[in-house]
N, C-alpha and C positions, 0 to 999 in steps of 0.2 A: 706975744702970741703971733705965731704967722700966719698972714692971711692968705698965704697964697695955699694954703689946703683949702681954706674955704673956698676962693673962687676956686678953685679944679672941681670944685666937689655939686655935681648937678642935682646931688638929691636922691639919684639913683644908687640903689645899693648891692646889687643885681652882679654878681662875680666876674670875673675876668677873663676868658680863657687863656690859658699859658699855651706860651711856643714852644717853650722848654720841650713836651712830647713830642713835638711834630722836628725838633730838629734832630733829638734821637731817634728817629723815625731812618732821616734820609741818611744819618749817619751809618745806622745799621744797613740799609741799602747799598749804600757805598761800600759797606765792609763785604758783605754779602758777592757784590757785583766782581770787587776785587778777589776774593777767594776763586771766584769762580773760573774768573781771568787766567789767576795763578792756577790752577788745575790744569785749563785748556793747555797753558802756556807748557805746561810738566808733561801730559800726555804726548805733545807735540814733537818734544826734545826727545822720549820716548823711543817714539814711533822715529823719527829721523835716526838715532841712534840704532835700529832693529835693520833698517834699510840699509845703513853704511854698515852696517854687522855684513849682512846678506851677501851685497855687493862685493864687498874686500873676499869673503868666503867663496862667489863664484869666480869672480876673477880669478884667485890662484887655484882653483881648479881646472881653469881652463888651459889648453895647449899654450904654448909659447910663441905660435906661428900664428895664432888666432888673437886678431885685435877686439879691444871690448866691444860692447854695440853702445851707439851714441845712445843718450836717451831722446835726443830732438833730429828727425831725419834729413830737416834741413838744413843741420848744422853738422862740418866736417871739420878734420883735424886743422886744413889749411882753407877756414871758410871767409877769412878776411882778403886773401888771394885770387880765390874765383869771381871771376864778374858774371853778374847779373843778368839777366834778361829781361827787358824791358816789355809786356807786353804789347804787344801792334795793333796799330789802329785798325777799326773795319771786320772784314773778315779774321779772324786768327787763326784757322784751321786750315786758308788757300794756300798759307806757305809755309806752316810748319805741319803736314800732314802726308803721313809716310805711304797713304794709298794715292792723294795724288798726284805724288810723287812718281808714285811707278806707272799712273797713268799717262804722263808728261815723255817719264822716258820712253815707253810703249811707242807713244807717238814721234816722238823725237828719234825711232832707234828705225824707225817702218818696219816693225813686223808684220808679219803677216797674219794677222789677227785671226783671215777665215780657215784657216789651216790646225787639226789639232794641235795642243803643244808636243808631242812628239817629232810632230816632222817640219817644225821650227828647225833652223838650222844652228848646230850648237856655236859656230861663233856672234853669229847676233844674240844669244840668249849671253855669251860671256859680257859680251860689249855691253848690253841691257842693268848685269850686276857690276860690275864697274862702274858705270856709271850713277848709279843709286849708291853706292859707297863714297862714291866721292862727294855726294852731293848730303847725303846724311849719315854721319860716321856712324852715328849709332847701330849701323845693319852690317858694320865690320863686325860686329859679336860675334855672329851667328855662324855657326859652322857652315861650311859649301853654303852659304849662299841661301839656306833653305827658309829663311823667311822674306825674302826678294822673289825669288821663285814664287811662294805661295801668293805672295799678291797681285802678281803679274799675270800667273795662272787663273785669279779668280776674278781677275779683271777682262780676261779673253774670254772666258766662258761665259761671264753676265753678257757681254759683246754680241758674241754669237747668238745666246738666247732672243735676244731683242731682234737680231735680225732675223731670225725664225721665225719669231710669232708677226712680225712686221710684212714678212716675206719677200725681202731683200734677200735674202741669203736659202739657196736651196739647202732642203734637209739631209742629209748623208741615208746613203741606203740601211743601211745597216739600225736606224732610228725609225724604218717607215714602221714597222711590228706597231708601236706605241699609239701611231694614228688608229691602226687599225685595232686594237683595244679598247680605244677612248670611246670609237666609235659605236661596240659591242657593249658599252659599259652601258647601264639604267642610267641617266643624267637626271632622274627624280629619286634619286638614292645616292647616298653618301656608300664609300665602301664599308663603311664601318657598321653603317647598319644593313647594307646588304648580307655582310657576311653576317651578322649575329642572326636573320634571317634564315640563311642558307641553313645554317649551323642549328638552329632549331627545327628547323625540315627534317634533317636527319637525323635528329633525335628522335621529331615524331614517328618517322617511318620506320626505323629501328624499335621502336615500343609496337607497333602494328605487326611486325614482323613475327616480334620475340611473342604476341600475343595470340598469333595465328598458329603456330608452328607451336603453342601450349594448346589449344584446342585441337587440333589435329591429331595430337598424342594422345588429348583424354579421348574422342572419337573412339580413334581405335582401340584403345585400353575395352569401353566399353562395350565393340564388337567381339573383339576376343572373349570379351567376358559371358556375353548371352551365349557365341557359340559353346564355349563351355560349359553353362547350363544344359544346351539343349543336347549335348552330351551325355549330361549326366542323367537327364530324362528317361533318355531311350532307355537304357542300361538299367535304370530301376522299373522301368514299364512290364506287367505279368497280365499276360493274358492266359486265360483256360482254354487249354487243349490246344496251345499256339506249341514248337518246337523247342520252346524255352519250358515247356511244363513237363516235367518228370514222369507222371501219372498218364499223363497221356499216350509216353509213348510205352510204356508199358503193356496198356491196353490192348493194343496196333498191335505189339510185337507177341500179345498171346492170342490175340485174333486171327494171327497170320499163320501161326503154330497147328491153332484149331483147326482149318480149314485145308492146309494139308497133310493134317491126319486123317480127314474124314476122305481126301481124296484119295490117300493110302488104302484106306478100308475098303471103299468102293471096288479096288482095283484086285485087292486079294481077295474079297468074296467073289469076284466075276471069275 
């Protein structure tokens, strides 16, 4: 007999629970997880496969002169080629900044800042783009010059303003109108709501108008109308023995008959 059941055996008789369930458990888990994987992984190849579809189909649609578009913008055909630029310590905007830039040349070229840009003299304003060309090529692009101009131009104007309002720099005649407006303007109203102001004035007073010039018409509508009553009054008014009575003059006209027969008579009996 062996006794090693007996010693194992505590008396208790109370069941076991098995693993056996719980390892089919994470096995199905496993399975499960794997399916799922493999699905993802099939959708995946799909959809990549739909994209190189796409791609190969625009491309030979497209011209022969037209290169494709990268899909990463900072990467070019010969992008192991180009160097770098390191960002700069400090300010970054003092020396790679295209406005000023053309404030430097401005200053560097002596223009004549107080003067319109028209009657700049056209070889300083040449000298001015050449020079900003050479200093950042990127403003070779541009046709004539026209984005060197604009910033040159909006750098004299800011200039000028400052010395106006400062009053360093007298105002040109031709801007005095402006003073005098400012000063004609309500400074406890915006224009904006002056004008919706204004503009409701004369809406009211156009209803005042259109409402006056409607009574006025009924007025007289209703003067017209009594005189034509009292029109119509007369015209039916009978009075007895008045010139409108028939009878009457009847009367007259045999009374009148009468009385020079009797004078006939008198006259032949005498």
């Amino acid at each position: 007999m062996d006794l090693s059941d007996d010693d194992n055996d505590t008396g208790n008789d109370e069941p076991v629970a098995s693993t056996a369930g719980v390892r089919r458990t994470h096995a199905q888990v496993e399975g499960d997880n794997g399916g799922v994987e493999e699905a993802r992984h099939e959708k995946r190849q799909r959809l990549e496969a739909l994209a190189n579809e796409r791609r190969n189909r625009v491309q030979g649609q497209a011209p022969h002169n037209m290169q494709p578009r990268q899909t990463n913008p900072a990467q070019g055909p010969d992008n192991a080629n180009v160097p770098k630029i390191p960002k700069p310590k400090g300010q970054a905007g003092k020396d790679f900044s295209l406005a000023r830039s053309a404030r430097e040349v401005v200053s560097e070229a002596h223009l004549d800042w107080q003067k319109p840009w028209a009657d700049i003299p056209p070889a300083d304003k040449a000298m001015a783009f050449s020079v900003l060309r050479e200093r950042d090529p990127f403003l070779k692009r541009f046709e004539n010059d026209w984005a060197s101009e604009a910033m040159i131009r909006q750098y004299l104007k800011n200039k000028r303003k400052t010395n106006y309002l400062q009053g360093t720099l007298e105002v040109p005649s031709k801007y005095a109108y402006l003073k005098e407006n400012s000063a004609k303007r309500d400074q406890s109203k915006s224009r904006k709501r002056k004008a919706i102001e204004e503009s409701r004035e004369r809406k009211r007073r156009a209803k005042e108008a259109k409402r006056a010039k409607k009574a006025k018409a009924s007025q007289r509508r209703r003067l017209y109308r009594a005189v034509e009553l009292e029109d119509e009054d007369e015209e039916t008014e009978f009075i007895q023995g008045s010139s409108r009575d028939g009878a009457g003059q009847d009367e007259s006209h045999d009374s009148d008959h009468g009385e020079d027969g009797g004078k006939n008579d008198d006259t032949v009996d005498g």
